[in-house]
C-alpha positions as CSV (number, residue, x, y, z in Angstrom):
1,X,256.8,167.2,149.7
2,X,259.0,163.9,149.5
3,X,262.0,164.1,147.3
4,X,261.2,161.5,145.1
5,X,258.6,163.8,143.3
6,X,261.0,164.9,140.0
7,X,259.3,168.3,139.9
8,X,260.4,169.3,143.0
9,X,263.6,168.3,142.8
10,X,264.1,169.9,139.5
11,X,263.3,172.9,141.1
12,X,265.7,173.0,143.6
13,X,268.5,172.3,140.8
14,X,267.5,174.9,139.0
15,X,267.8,177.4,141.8
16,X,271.5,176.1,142.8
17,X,274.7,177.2,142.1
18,X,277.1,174.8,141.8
19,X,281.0,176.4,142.9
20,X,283.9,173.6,141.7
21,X,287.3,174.3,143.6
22,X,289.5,173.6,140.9
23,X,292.6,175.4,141.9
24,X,294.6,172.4,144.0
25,X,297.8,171.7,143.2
26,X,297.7,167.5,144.3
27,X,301.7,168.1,145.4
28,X,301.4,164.1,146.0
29,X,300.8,163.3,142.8
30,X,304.3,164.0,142.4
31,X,305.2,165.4,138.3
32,X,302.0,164.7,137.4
33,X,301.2,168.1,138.8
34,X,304.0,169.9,137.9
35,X,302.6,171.5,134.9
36,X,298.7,171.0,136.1
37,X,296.5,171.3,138.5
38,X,294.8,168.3,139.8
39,X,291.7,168.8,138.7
40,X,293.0,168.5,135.3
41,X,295.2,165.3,135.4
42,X,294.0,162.7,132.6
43,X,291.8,159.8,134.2
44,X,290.0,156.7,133.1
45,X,291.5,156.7,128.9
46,X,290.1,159.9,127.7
47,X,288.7,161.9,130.5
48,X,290.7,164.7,132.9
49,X,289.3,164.3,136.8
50,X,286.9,167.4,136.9
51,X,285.1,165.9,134.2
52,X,283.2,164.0,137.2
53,X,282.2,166.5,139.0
54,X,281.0,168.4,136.2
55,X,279.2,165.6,134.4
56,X,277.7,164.7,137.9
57,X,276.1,168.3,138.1
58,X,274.9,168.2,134.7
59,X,273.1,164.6,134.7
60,X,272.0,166.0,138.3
61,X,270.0,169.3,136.1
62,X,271.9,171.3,137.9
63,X,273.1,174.2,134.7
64,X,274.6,176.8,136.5
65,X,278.3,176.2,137.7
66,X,281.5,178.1,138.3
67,X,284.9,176.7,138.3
68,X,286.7,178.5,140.4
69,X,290.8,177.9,139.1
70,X,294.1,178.7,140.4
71,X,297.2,176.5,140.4
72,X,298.9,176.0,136.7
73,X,295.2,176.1,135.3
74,X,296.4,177.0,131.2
75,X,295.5,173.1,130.8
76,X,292.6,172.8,132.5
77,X,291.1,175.8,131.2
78,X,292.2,174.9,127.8
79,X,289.6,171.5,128.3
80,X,286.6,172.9,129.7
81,X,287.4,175.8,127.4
82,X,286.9,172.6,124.4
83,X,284.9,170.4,126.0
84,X,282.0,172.2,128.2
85,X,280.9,175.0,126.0
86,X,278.1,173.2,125.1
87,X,275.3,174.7,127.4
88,X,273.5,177.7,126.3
89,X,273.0,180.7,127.4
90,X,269.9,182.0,126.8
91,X,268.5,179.6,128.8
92,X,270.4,180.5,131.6
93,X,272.9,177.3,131.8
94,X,277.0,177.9,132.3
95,X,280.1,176.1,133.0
96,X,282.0,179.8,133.6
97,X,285.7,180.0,134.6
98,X,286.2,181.8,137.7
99,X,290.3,182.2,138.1
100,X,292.1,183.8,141.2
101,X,291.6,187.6,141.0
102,X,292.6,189.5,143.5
103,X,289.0,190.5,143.6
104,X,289.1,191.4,147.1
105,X,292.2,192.3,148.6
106,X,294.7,193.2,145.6
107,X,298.0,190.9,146.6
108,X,296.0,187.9,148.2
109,X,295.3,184.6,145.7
110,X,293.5,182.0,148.1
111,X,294.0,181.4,150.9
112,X,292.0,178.3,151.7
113,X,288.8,176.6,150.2
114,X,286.7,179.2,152.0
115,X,288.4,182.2,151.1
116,X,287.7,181.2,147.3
117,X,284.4,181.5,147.6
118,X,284.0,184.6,149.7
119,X,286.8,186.3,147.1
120,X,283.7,185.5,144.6
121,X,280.7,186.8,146.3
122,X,280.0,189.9,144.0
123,X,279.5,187.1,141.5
124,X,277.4,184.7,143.3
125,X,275.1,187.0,144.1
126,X,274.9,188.5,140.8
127,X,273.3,184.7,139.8
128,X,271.2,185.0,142.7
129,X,271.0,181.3,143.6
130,X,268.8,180.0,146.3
131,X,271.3,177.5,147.0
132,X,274.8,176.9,146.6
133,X,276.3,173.3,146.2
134,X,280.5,173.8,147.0
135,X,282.5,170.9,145.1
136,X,285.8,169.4,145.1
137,X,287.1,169.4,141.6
138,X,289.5,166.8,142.1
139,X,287.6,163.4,143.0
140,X,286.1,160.2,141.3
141,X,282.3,159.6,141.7
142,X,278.9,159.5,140.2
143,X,276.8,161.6,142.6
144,X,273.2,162.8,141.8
145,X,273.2,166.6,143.9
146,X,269.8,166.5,143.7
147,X,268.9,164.2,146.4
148,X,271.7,166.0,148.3
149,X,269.5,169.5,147.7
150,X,266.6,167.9,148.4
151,X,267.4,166.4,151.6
152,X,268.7,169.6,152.9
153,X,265.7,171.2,152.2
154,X,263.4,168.3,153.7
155,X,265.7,168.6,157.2
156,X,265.6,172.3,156.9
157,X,269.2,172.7,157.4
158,X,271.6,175.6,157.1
159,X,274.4,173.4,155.5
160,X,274.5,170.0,154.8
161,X,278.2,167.8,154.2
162,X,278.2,165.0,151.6
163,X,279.9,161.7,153.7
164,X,281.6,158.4,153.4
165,X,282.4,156.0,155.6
166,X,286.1,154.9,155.7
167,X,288.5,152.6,157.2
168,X,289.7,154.5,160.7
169,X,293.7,153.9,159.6
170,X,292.6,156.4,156.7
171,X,290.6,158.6,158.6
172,X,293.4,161.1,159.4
173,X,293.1,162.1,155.8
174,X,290.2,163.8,155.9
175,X,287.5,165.7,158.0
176,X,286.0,163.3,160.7
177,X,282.6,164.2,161.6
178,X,280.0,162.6,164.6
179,X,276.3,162.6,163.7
180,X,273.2,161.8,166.1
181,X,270.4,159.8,165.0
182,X,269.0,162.2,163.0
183,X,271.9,162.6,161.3
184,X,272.8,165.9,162.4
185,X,276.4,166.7,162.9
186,X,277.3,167.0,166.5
187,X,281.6,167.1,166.3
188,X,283.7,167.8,163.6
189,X,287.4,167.6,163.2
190,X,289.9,168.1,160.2
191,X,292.1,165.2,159.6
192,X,292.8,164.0,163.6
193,X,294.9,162.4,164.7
194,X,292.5,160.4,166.9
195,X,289.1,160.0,164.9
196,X,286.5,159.6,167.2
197,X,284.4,156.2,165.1
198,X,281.3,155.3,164.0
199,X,279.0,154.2,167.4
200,X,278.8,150.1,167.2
201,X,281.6,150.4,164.3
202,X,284.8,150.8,166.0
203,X,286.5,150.1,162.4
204,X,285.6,152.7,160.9
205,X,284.5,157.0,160.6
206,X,282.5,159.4,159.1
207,X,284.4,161.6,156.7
208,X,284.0,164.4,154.6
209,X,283.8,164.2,150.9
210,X,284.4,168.2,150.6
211,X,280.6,168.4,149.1
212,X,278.5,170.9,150.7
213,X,275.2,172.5,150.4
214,X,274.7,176.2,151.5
215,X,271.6,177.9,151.7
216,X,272.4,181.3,150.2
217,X,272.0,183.6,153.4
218,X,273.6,181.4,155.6
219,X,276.8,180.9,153.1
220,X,277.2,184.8,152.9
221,X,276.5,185.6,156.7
222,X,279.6,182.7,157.7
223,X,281.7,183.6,154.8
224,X,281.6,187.3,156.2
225,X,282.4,186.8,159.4
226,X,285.2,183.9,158.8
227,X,286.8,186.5,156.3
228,X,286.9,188.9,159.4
229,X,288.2,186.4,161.8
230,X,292.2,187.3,161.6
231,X,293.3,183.6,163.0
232,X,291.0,181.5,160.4
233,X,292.8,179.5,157.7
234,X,289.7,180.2,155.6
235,X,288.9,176.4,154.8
236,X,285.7,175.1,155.1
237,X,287.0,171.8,156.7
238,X,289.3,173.9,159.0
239,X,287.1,176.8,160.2
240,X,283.6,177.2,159.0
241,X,281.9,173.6,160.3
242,X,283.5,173.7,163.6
243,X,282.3,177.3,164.0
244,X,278.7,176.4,163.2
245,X,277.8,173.1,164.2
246,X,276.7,174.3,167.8
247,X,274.8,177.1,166.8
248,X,273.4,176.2,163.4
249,X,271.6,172.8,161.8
250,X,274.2,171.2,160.1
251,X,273.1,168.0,158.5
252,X,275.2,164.7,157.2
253,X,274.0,163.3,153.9
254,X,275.5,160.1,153.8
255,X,276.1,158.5,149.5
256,X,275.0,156.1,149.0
257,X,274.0,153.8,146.4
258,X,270.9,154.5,145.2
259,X,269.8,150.5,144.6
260,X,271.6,148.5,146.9
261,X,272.1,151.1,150.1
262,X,275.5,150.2,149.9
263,X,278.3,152.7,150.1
264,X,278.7,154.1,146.6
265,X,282.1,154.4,144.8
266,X,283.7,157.3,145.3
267,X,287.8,157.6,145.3
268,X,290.2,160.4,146.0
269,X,293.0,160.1,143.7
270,X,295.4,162.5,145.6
271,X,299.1,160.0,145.5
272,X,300.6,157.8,142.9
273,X,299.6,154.6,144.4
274,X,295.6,155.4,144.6
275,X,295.7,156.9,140.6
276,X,297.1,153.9,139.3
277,X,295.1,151.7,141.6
278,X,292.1,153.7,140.5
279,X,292.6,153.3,136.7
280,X,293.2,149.6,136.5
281,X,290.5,149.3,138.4
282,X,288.3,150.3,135.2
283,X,289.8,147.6,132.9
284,X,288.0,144.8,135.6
285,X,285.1,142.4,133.8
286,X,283.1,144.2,136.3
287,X,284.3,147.4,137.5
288,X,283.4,149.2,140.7
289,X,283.0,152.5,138.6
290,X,281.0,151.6,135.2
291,X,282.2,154.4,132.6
292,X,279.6,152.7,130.2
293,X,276.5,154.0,132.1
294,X,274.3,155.2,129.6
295,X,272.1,156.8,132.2
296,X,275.0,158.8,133.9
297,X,277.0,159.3,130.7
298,X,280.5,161.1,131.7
299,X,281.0,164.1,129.3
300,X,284.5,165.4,128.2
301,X,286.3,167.4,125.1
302,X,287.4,164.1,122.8
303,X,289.4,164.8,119.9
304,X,288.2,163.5,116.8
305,X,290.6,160.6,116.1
306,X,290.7,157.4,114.2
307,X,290.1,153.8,116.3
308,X,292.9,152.1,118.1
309,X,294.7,149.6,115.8
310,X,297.1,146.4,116.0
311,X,299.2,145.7,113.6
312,X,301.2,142.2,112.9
313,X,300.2,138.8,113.4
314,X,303.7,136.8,113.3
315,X,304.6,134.6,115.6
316,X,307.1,136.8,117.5
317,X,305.6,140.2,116.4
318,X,302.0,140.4,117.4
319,X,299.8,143.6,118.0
320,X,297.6,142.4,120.9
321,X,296.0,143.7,124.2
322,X,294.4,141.8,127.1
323,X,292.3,142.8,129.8
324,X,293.1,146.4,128.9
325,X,291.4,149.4,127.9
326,X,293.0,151.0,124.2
327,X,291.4,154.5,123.5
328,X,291.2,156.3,119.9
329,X,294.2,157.1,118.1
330,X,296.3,153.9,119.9
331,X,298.4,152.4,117.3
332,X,299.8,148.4,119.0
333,X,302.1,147.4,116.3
334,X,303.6,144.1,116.9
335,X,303.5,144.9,120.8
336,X,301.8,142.8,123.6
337,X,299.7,145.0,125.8
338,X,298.3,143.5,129.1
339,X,296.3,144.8,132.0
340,X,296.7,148.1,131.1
341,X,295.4,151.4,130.2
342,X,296.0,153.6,127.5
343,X,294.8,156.7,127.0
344,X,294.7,158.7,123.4
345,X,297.6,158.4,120.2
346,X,299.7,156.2,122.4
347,X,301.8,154.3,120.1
348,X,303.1,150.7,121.0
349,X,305.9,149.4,118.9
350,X,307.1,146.0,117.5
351,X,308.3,143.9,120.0
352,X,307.8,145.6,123.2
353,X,305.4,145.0,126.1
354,X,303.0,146.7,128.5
355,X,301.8,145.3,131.7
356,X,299.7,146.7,134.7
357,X,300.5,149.9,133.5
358,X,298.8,153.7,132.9
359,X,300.2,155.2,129.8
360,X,299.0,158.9,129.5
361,X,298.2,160.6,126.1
362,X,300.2,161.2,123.3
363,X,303.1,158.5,124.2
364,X,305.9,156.5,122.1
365,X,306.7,153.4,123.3
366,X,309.6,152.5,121.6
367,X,310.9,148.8,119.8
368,X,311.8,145.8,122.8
369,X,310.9,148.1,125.7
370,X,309.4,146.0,128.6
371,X,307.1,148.5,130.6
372,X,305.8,147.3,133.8
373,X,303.6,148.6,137.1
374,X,304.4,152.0,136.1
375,X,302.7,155.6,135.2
376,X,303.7,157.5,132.1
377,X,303.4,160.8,131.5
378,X,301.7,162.5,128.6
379,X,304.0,163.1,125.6
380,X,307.0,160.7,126.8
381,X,309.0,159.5,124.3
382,X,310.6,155.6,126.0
383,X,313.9,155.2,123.5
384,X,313.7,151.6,121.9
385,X,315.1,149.1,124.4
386,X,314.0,150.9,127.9
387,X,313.2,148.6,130.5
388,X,310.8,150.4,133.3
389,X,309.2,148.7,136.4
390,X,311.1,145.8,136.8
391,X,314.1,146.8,139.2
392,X,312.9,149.6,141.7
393,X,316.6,150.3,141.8
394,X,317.2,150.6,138.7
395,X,314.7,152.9,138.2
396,X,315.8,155.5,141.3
397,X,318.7,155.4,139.3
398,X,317.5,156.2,135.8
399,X,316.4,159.2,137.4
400,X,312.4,157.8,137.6
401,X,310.1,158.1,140.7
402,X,309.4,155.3,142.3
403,X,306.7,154.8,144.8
404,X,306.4,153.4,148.2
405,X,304.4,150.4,146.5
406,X,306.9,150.2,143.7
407,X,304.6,151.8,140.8
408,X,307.3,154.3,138.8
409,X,306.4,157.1,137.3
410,X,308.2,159.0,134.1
411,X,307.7,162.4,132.7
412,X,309.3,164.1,129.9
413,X,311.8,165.7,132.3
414,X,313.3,163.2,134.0
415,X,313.8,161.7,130.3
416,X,315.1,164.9,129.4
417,X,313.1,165.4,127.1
418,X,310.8,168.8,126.3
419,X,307.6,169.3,128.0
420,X,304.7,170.6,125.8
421,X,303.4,173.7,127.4
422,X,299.7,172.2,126.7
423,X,299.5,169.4,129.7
């Protein structure tokens, strides 16, 4: 049956479990994960990043889905706590948080991406999926699963890797796979050194996205035996492909845009640089990712708060922004706010400006302060007068982190200021 027919697609959602690994730390996101896992770091003005994968599995049908948490997850618990309790139960739909346990072995947390899952067995199969769709919590994208599930099903594969095609300078950052004509995968390697290209595109590999389909057998029988293997690292990427790709069908589903064929947007916002790339990149007349999809609506927990304001319309105190994206609670009082993004009850005050900046929730901006190319951190509080982003040297030596690409990043701590438990 071809997996355009909705019915039978619906079907195979229903019958999947989707497993979100939520528990990274993202160490290269610097202080932005040092009171937060990734998963839970604040993207796009009002959402956190595990909002996508969620919202993609719930605009997929797919009603059943674990998180499973482990690094500094108080925050990110806290929001899916707020924000995804809206499913109900009696029909059999979930967003259920599944934290680090011990539920196997009593002193081991876990110990890769595959030894999360297999520590959670005696609750997969108490749901008693057919199949099993394993997610990376911390990555931007609109994906539907369900032509993922289908198309493992029509190939009649054992697993099946979500893939992207990228640049082969970036390849090393992620699993490199070969595929044959009929897309099965043939080689697979986790972030080489030497990725082996595309054949006819020398430019470029087949990577990974860290989305996999399972059938629910197969999952158990590998997850079994890898847990038993004493030399594993337990990671999917690491250990279980290259172990099964010989013996077993293991299929490529390239995403792609369902229109145009085109590769489809999809971004891994693991360092400074590609987070505050990725977030301007909304604020665009036409943006690569549209957030104002009605058909693919992104779901989050919002506070209820009043609409941005501006404030003052003198000639040298003027509450303005351009080519930015303001979100509820903002208050721009006789400021100047320019390509820019700012999330919730940021506050913006007389006199001072904002330029290709990320400004996280919950921040004062105090009078003349001249913000530039720069990340700040939820709750800071910039004393009237700061100057940020201008002088990378100047920076280092306010005590700031200052990337490679010369975006700098503040937090409350290196402002010494207190850090609100709730990040």
């Amino acid at each position: 049956m071809p997996a355009s027919n909705p019915r039978f697609v619906s079907r195979l959602t229903r019958n999947t479990l989707a497993l979100i690994l939520a528990g990274g730390r993202g160490a290269r996101l610097k202080h932005l994960t040092a009171w937060r896992s990734k998963p839970a770091v604040p993207f796009g003005g009002k959402f956190r990043i595990v909002d996508f994968p969620l919202s993609n599995c719930i605009n997929s049908g797919i009603r059943q889905v674990g998180v499973l948490t482990q690094y500094k997850a108080h925050s990110l618990i806290l929001h899916i706590q707020k924000g995804w309790g809206f499913l109900r139960g009696e029909f059999g739909e979930f967003v259920e948080l599944w934290p680090a346990q011990q539920r196997v072995v009593e002193t081991a947390w876990y110990a890769g991406t595959a030894d999360a899952v297999f520590q959670n067995l005696d609750i997969i199969r108490n749901h008693n999926p057919e199949y099993i769709l394993v997610l990376a919590g911390d990555h931007i994208y609109k994906m539907d699963y369900g032509a993922m599930i289908a198309h493992h099903v029509e190939t009649g594969a054992d697993m099946t890797v979500g893939c992207i095609e990228v640049e082969k300078e970036r390849a090393g950052e992620f699993g490199v796979m070969c595929a044959d004509a009929d897309g099965r995968v043939r080689g697979f390697e986790e972030k080489p050194r030497e990725p082996q290209t595309i054949p006819g595109r020398p430019t470029h590999c087949l990577a990974s996205m860290g989305i996999y389909v399972f059938n629910r057998g197969f999952l158990f029988e590998q997850l079994i035996k890898d847990a038993d293997t004493r030399e594993s690292s337990h990671d999917f990427g690491k250990d279980i492909i290259p172990s099964v790709i010989d013996r077993y069908r293991v299929i490529a589903h390239p995403f792609r845009d369902p229109r145009s064929g085109e590769q489809a947007y999809w971004r891994d916002v693991g360092t400074l640089n590609a987070f505050w790339e990725a977030n301007l990149e909304l604020i665009g007349v036409t943006p690569p990712l549209n957030l104002y999809d009605e058909q693919w609506p992104i779901w989050t927990y919002q506070e209820q708060l009043p609409p941005a304001k501006f404030v003052f319309d003198d000639d040298d105190r003027r509450g303005m922004a351009v080519d930015s994206m303001v979100s509820g609670g903002c208050v721009i009082s006789g400021s100047k706010v320019r390509h820019s993004l700012l999330f919730s009850n940021v506050r913006v005050n007389s006199y001072a400006s904002v330029e290709d900046s990320v400004i996280l929730p919950d921040v004062t901006i105090g009078r003349s302060c001249r913000i530039r190319n720069a990340i700040i951190d939820r709750s800071c509080q910039i004393p009237e007068g700061t100057v940020i982003g201008y002088d990378p040297v100047a920076d280092r030596h306010a005590g700031y982190y200052v990337t490679d690409q010369g975006v700098t990043l503040v937090s409350p701590e290196m402002l010494g200021q207190e850090v609100s438990y709730i990040r």
